[in-house]
TIMI-993172 format. One record per residue: x, y, z of N, C-alpha, C in turn; residue in one letter. Coordinates in steps of 0.001 Angstrom, whole numbers, plus 524288, in hexadecimal, padded with zeros to 5 digits. Layout:
<sites>
XYZXYZXYZa/...
</sites>
This chain:
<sites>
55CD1164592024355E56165B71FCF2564141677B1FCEDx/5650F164A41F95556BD3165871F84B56C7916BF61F5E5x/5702916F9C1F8B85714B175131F64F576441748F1F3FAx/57558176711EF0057ADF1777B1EA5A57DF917BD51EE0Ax/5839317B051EE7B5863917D831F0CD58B91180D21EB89x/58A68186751EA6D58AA318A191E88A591861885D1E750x/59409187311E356597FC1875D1E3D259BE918AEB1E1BDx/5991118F571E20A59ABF196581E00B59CD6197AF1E664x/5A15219AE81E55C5A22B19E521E7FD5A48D1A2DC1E736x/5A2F81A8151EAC05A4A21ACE21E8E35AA001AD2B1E87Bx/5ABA61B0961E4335B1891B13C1E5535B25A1B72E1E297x/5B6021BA151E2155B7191BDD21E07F5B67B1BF4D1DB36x/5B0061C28F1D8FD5AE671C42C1D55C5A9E91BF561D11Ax/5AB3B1BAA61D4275A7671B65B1D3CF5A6C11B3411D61Fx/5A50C1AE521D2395A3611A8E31D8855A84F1A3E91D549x/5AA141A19C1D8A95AAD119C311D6755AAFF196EF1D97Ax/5AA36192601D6B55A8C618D891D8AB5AD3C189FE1D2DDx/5AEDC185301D85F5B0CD181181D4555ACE617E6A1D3FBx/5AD8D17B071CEB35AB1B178C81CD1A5A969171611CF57x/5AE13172881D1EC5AB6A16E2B1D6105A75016DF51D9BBx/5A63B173631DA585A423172581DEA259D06174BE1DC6Fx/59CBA173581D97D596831735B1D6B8592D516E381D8F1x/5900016E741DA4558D7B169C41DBF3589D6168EC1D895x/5880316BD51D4945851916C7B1D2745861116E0C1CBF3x/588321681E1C7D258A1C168DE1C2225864716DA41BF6Ax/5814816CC31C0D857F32172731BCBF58045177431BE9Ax/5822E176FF1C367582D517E4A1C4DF5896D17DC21C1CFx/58CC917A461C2B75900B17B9C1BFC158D8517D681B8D3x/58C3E179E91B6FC58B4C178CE1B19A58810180091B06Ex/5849A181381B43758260184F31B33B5864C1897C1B2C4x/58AB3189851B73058CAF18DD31B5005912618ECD1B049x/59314188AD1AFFB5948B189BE1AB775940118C041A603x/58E80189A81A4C058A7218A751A14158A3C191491A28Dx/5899D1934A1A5E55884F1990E1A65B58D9419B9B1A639x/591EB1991B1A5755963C19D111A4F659B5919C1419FF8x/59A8F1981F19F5259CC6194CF19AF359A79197E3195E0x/5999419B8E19563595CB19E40191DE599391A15618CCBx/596781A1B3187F95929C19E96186425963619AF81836Cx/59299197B21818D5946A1934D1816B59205190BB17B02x/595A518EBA177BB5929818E2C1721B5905E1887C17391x/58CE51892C170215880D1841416FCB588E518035169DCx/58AD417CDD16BB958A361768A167FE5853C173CC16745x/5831717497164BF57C88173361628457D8E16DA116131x/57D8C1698316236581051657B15F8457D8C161B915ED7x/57BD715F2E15AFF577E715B701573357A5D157B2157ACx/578AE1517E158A157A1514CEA1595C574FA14A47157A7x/575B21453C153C757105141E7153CF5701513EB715746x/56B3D13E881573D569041393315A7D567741351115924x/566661320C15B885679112B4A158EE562D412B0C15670x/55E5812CFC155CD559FF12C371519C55C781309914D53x/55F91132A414D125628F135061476555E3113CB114907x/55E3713C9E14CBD55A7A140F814E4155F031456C1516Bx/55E3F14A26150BE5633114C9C151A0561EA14FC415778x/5677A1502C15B83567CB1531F15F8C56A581563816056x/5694115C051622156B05160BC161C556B2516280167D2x/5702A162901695556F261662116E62574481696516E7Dx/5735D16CD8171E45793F172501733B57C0B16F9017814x/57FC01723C175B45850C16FDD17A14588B9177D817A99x/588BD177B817F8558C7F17D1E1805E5910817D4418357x/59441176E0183755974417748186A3599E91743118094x/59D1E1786D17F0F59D7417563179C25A2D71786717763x/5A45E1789A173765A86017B11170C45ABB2179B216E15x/5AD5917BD716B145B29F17A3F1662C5B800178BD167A7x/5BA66173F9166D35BEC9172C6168A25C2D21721A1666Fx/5C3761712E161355C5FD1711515C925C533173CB158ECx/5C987172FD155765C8021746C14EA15CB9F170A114C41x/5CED116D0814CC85D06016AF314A955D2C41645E14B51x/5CCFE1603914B575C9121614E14AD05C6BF1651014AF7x/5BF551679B149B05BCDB16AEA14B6E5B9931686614F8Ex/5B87E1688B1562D5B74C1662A159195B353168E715D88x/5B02C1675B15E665AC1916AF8162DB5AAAF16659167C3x/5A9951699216C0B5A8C8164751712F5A3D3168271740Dx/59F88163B7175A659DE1165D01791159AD01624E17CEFx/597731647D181B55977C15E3A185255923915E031849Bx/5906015A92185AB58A271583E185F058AB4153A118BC0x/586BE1555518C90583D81526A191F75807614DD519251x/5804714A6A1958357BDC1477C19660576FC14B151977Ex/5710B146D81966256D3E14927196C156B9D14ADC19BDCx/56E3E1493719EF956C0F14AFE1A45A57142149B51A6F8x/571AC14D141AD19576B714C161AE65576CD148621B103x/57B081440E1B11157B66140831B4DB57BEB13BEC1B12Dx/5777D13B541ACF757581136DB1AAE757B73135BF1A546x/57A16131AA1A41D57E7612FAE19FB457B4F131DC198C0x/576851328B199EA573CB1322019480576D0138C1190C8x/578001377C18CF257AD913C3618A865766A13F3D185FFx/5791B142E6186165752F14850182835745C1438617F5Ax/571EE145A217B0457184143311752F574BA1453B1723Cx/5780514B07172FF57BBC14C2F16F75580F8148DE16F68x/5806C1479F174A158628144D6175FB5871313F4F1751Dx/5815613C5A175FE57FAD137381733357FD4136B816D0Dx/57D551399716B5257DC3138D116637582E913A9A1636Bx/5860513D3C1671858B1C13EB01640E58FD213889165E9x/58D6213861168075925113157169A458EC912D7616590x/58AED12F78164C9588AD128D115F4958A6212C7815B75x/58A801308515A7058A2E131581537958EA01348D15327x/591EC1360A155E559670138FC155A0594F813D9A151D7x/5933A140CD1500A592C41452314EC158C661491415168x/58FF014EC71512B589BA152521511558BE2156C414EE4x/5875515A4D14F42589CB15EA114D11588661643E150D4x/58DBE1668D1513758CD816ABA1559F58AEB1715B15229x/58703173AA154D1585F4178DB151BE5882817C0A155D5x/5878918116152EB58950185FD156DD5834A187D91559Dx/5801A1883315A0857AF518A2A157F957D1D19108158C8x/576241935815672577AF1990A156615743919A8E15BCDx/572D419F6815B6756EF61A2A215DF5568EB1A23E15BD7x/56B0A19FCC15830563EB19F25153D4562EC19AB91563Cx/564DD1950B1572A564F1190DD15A9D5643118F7E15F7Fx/562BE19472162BE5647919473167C655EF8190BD16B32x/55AF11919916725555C618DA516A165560A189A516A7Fx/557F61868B16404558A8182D7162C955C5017F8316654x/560B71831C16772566391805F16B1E563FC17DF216E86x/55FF1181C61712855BBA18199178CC559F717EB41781Ax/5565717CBA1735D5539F178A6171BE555EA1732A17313x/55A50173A8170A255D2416EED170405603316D45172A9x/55F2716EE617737564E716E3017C6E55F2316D28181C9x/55BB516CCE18013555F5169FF1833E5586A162CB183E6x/5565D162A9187B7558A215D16188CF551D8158601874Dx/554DA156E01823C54F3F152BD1805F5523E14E2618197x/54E2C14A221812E55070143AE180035522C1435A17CF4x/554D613E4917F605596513C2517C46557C613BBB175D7x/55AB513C4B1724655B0613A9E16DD75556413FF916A85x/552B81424416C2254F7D1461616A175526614B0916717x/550BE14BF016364553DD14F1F1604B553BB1569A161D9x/5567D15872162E6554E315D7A16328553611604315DA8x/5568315F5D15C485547D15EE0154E25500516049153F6x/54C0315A8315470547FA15AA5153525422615DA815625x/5448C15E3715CB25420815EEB15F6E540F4165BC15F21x/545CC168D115DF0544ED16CD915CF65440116EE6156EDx/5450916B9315400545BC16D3414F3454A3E1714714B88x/54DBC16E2A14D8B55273170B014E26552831702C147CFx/5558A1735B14308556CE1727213DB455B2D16F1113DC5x/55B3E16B3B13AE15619C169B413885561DA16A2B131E6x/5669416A01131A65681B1686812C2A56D161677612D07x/56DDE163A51270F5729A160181249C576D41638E12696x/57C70161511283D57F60161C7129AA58437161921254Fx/586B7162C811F4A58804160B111DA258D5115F3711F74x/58EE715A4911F1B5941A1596D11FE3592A715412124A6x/58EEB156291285F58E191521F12D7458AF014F9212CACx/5896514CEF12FF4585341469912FA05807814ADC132D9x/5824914DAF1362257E0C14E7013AEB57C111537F137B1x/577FD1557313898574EB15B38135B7577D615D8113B2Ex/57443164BE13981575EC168CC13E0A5713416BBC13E09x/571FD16F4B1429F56DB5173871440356D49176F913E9Bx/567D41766213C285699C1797F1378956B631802B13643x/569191813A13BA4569341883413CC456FD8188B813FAFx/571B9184C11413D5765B187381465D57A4B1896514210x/57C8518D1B1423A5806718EC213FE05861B18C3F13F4Ax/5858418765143FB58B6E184C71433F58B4A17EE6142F8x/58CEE17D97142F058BF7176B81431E591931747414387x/591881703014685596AC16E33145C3595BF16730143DAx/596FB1631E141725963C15E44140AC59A7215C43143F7x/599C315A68147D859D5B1578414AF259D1E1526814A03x/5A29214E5D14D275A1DD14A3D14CEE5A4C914AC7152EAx/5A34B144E11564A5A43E1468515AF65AA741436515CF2x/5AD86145EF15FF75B3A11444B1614E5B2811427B1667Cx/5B232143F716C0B5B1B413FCB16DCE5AD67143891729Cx/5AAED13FA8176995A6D71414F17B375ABA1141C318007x/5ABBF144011851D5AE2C143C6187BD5A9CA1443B18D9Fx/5A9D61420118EB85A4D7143151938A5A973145BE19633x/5A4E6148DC199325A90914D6519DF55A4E414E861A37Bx/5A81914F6E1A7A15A34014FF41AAC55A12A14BE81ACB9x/59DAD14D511B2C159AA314AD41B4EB594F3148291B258x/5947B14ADF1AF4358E6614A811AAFA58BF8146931A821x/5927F143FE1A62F5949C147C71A3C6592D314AD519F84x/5950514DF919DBC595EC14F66198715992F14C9F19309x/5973B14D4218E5059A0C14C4C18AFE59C4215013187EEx/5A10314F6B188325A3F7154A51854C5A4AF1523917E1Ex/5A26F154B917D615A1AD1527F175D45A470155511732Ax/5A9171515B1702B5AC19153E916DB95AB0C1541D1674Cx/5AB2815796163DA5A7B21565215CD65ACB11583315A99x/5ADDB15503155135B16A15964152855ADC915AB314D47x/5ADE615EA414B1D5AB0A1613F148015AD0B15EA614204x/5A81015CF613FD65A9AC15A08139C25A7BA15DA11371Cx/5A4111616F136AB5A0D11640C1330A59EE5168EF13653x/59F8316E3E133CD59E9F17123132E759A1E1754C13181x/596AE176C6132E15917817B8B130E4592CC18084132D3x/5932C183D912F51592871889B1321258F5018C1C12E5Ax/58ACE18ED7130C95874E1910912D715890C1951112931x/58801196B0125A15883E19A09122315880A1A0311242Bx/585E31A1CC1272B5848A1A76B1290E5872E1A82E12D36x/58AD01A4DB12F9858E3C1A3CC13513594971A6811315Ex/595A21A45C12BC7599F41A4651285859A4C1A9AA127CEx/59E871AC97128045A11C1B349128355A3EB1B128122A7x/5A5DB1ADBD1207C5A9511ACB911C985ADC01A74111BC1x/5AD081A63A118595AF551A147116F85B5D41A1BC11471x/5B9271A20F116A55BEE11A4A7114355C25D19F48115EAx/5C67719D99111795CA0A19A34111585C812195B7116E2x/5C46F192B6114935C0F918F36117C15C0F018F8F11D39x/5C000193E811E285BD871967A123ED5B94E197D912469x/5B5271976E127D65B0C619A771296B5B3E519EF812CC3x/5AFFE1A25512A715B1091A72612F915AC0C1A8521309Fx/5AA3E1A796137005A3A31A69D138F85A2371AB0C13B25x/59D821ACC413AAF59BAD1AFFD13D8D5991E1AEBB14233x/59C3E1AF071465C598891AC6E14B3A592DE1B13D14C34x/592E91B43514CDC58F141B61C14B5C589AD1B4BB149C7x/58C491B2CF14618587051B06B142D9584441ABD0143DDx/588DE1A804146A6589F21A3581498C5846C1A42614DCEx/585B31A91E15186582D01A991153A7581A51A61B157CCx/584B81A43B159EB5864F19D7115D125836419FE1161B6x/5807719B09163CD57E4219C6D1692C580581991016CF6x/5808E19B9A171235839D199C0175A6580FC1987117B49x/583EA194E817E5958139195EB182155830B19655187C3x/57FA11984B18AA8580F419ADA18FB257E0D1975819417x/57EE6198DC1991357AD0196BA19D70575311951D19D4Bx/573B5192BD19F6656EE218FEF1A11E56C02190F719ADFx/567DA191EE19A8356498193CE19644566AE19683191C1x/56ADB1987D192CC56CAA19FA118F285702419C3D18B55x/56F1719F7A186705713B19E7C18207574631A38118005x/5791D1A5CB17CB357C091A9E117B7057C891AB2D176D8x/57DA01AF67173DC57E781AF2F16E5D584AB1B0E816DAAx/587061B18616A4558C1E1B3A91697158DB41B87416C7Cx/589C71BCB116A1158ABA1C20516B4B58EF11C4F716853x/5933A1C80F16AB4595781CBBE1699E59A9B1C87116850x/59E051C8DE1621C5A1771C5BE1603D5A5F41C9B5161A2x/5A9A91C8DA164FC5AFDA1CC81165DF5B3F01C8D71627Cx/5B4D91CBD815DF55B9BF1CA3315BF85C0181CE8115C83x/5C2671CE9615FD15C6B11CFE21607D5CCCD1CE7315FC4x/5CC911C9A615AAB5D05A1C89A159A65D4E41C5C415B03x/5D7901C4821587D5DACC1C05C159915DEA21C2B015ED4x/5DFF01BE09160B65E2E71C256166895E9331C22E16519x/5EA251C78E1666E5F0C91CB6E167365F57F1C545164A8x/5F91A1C5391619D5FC1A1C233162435FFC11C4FD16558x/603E01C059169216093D1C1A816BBE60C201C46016822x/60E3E1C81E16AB9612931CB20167076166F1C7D51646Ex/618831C37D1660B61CC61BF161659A6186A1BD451605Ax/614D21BDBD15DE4611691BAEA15A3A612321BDA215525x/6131C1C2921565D610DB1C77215238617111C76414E8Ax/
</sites>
C-alpha cells in the first residue's frame, strides 16, 4: 500500500508545505476550503434541456465588476478526471443565462439540499421542493425566499486546472433585492441592511457560517497632502 507522504513541515510558530509537493489534490483542496474562510455562496439556477430548473451552490465565487455589473465563479466536472460537466455549467454554454442568489441563513437546508450530487439533467427544484417565482425583467424565475437575486447573462467559461475547472464569468442584467433587506431608497440608491441579508456562508468540510458581529469603523485617515 502506497503511504501519502505529509508535505507539512514544522517551522517557527507553524507548519508549511509548497504546493507542489501535495500528492494528494483533496488534501490540498481540503485545506483550502478550511482556511479560505468564510466564503459567500452563489446559489445559481440554470435550466435544463426539458425546460426543468437546476439549483446548486458555488463558494469559490465573487464580485468582479460594477461597471459592467459582473460576478465569476467555478464549477466542476461530475467526477474528477472525467470530461462530463455539472449541469450548471452545461446548461449555461446552451442557454447563456442563470440567475445567481445570495441565499440567507433561513436557506441554509435548502443550499445542503442542493449541492447533493443527482443525475444528470434532474431538477433540484423539484426534488426538494424548492419555491420559485417570476423574475420580473428576466426570462429565468428565482429562489422565491433568497433575499438577493442576480439575472445574469453569461461572458465567457475559462477552464483552469488539472480538473479542470470552469471559471464562469456572468454579467448581471437584472436586479432583486428584497424589501426588508432595504434601510432606504435616497437619490436612486439602495442603502442595505446586510443584517437582514443575513447571507450564509461557508466554511470547511460540512460547516456552514452566519455574518455575526458587523465592525464599521469608517472611511480610512486621508494623507495630510489630501486635506
Amino acid at each position: 500500500m502506497t503511504q501519502n507522504i505529509s508535505p507539512f513541515h514544522q517551522t517557527n510558530g507553524g507548519m508549511v508545505a509548497a504546493a507542489a509537493d501535495f500528492s494528494n489534490p483533496f488534501a490540498c483542496y481540503t485545506l483550502l476550503t478550511q482556511t479560505f474562510v468564510p466564503r459567500p455562496i452563489a446559489w445559481v439556477l440554470t435550466e435544463n434541456e426539458d425546460g426543468s430548473h437546476n439549483l446548486a451552490p458555488f463558494s469559490y465565487t465573487g464580485a468582479i465588476d460594477y461597471d459592467p455589473p459582473a460576478l465569476i465563479f467555478s464549477c466542476g466536472m461530475r467526477k474528477v478526471g472525467s470530461t462530463d460537466k455539472k449541469d450548471t455549467w452545461a446548461n449555461l454554454e446552451r442557454t447563456k443565462r442563470c440567475v445567481v442568489h445570495i441565499p440567507s441563513v433561513a436557506n441554509m437546508e435548502a443550499v445542503n439540499n442542493s449541492a447533493a450530487n443527482l443525475g444528470e439533467g434532474i431538477s433540484e427544484i423539484d426534488t426538494y421542493n424548492i419555491p420559485l417565482t417570476s423574475f420580473k425583467g428576466f426570462p429565468l424565475p428565482r429562489v422565491s425566499d433568497a433575499p438577493i437575486a442576480y439575472g445574469c447573462k453569461l461572458i465567457e467559461v475559462i477552464n483552469l486546472g488539472h480538473a479542470p475547472m470552469g471559471l464562469i464569468l456572468v454579467e448581471i442584467e437584472q436586479f432583486f433585492v428584497a424589501d426588508n433587506v432595504i434601510e432606504k431608497h435616497e437619490d436612486g440608491a439602495l442603502h442595505i441592511d446586510e443584517k437582514a441579508i443575513d447571507p450564509l456562508t461557508r466554511l470547511g468540510k460540512t460547516k456552514y457560517g452566519t455574518l455575526g458581529e458587523l465592525i464599521d469603523i469608517g472611511s480610512p485617515p486621508k494623507p495630510k497632502s489630501a486635506e
